[in-house]
C-alpha positions, 0 to 999 in steps of 0.5 A: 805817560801822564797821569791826569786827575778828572772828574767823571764816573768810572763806568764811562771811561773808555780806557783798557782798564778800570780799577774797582775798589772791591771787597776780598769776596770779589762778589760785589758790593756798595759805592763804586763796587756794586756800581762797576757791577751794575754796569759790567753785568751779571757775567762780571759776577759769574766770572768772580765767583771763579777767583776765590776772592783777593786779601787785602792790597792784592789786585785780580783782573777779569773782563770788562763785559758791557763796560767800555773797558776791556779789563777791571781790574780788582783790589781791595783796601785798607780799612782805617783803624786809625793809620798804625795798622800797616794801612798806608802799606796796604793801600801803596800795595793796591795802586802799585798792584794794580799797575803792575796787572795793568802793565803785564795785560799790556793796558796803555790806559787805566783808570782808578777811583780813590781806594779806600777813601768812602766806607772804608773811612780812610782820610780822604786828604791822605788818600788822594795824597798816596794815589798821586805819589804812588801812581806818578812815582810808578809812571816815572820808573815805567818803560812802557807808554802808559796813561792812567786817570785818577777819577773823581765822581764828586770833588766836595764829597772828597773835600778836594777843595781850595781849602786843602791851598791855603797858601795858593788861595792867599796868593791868588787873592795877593795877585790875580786881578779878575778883570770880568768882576765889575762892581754893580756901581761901575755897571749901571755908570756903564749903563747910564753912559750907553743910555745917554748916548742913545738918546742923543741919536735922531730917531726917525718915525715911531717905531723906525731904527735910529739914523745914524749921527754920521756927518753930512759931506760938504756939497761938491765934496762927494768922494771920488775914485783914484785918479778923478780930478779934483771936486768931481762927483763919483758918477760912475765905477771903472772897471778895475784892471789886473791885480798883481801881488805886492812884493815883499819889502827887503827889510821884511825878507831880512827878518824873515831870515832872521826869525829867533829860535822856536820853541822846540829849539829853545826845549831841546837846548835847555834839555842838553843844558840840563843835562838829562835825557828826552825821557826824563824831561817828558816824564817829569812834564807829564807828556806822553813820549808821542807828544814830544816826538811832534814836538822834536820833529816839528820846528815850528810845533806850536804847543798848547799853554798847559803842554809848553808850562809843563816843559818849563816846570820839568826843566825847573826853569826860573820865572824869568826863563819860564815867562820866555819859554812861554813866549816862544809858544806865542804865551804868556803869563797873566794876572789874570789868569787864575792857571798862571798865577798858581804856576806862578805860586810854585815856580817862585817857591822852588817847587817844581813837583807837576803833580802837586801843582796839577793838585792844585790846578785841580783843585781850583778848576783849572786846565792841569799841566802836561797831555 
């Protein structure tokens, strides 16, 4: 049951549900109301006339019509008067609402822009804050398997940007080596190099490719075929018998037989070690409950890099057992990987909240942790 922030328009999403940030009319508007409409049809409209309108923090659910989503579910904001208005209460209200619509439709996957955050003028910092902590505590206390999406169309219109990490931006800047950044210096010394060993090649005829500067054999030292006498030219190819298949050495059946404990076997003892329940460790990991029954059932399940740091973040596990953990998915860390260092960034201050790391991958273009 993750919740996953993406980039998209909310009209595309294939999901049961998608969440429209409307006005207490229920009759359209502008921004993402009037494009939900637009893309829904008239019969989103003729079925809203029916509602009688919704107050602000309530949510209401019609059909999707021609969007591919079954349901919109509707819900109107807060608008901004300076935040000593009840706004964050309003705006709370919306998200945990409009989940619990969600949830009584029996809708697995939802998708919500960012509510009240465009005309309505609330502060756009604050409202993805209250989106993520809102959404992520409900998905925690939710029995059912539920995926939801918090969609942003534009990342700069909603200044989602390094500048919100000023101290995971200085600490990639401390330790993130870029190892595809070559001065143009180093590039054209690179160049010259290439050059003059080009040009130390024997050319053939105008316009024929180079001969290769591969050294001629001694005369009467041609190679020779296994088993000819020595010195004698290789005139001629035997037929080759039968092939038959090497038998393993006794040292690698021994450690074969000794292969270190897999990664599931290493999360599944860290979970008892923690003393918590399957459920929470994949909550916590933002991995949906049939990911971690693959992993539990498969000895040898081999999970992607984001899914095995996201088990590691859930166990809050030290650097040092996080860097193993990783290894046992056949990972590992990397200064040269923006995503790494920024795991790295909250795991060395203690802080093992997934989604604000996942804010952070996000907000530097990078793979969020989890499903």
């Amino acid at each position: 049951m993750p919740l996953i922030l993406v980039r998209n328009d909310i009209t595309l999403m294939a999901v049961d549900a998608i969440v429209n940030a409307a006005n207490e009319t229920l009759l359209g508007g502008g921004g993402v109301d009037g494009a939900i409409h637009r893309a829904a049809g008239p019969e989103l409209l003729a079925e809203c006339r029916t509602l009688g309108g919704c107050p602000t923090g309530s949510a209401k659910i019609t059909k999707g019509y021609q969007l591919p989503s079954r349901y919109v579910i509707h819900t109107v904001g807060p608008v901004w008067h300076g935040g000593d208005q009840g706004e964050r209460e309003k705006l709370v209200s919306c998200y945990r609402s409009s989940l619990e619509l969600a949830r009584r439709n029996h809708c697995e996957s939802v998708a919500f822009p960012l509510i009240s955050a465009g005309v309505y003028g609330y502060p756009k910092e604050q409202a993805f804050q209250i989106a993520v902590d809102t959404i992520s505590g409900f998905l925690m206390e939710l029995e059912e398997d539920m995926t939801v999406y918090l969609v942003v169309f534009d990342r700069s219109a909603y200044h989602l940007t390094q500048g919100l990490f000023p101290e995971v931006a200085s600490y990639i800047d401390d330790h993130y080596v870029d190892t595809h950044s070559d001065s143009p210096d180093v590039r054209r010394a690179r160049a010259n190099q290439a050059q003059d060993f080009y040009s130390s090649v024997p050319h053939g005829p105008a316009g024929a490719p180079p001969r290769p500067c591969f050294p001629r054999p001694a005369p009467g030292k041609h190679s020779r075929l296994p088993g000819a006498a020595p010195g004698a030219a290789s005139t001629s190819r035997t037929a080759p018998g039968p092939l038959t298949a090497p038998s393993p050495a006794p040292d690698l059946i021994q450690a074969l037989g000794q292969l270190d404990e897999s990664f599931s076997q290493m999360l599944l003892r860290k979970i008892d070690e923690a003393g918590i329940t399957d459920a929470q460790c994949y909550k916590k990991a933002n991995i949906d409950r049939k990911l971690f029954s693959k992993i539990r059932s498969d000895i040898h399940y081999k999970p992607s890099k984001p899914t095995a740091m996201a088990f590691a973040i859930a166990l809050e596990l030290p650097l040092g057992e996080a860097r193993e953990m990783l290894e046992k998915a056949g990972f590992a860390f990397s200064h040269s990987s923006k995503f790494d260092v920024i795991v790295e960034y909250f795991i060395a201050r203690g802080n093992y909240n997934i989604f604000e790391i996942n804010e952070a991958l996000f907000a530097f273009d990078q793979s969020l942790l989890g499903s």
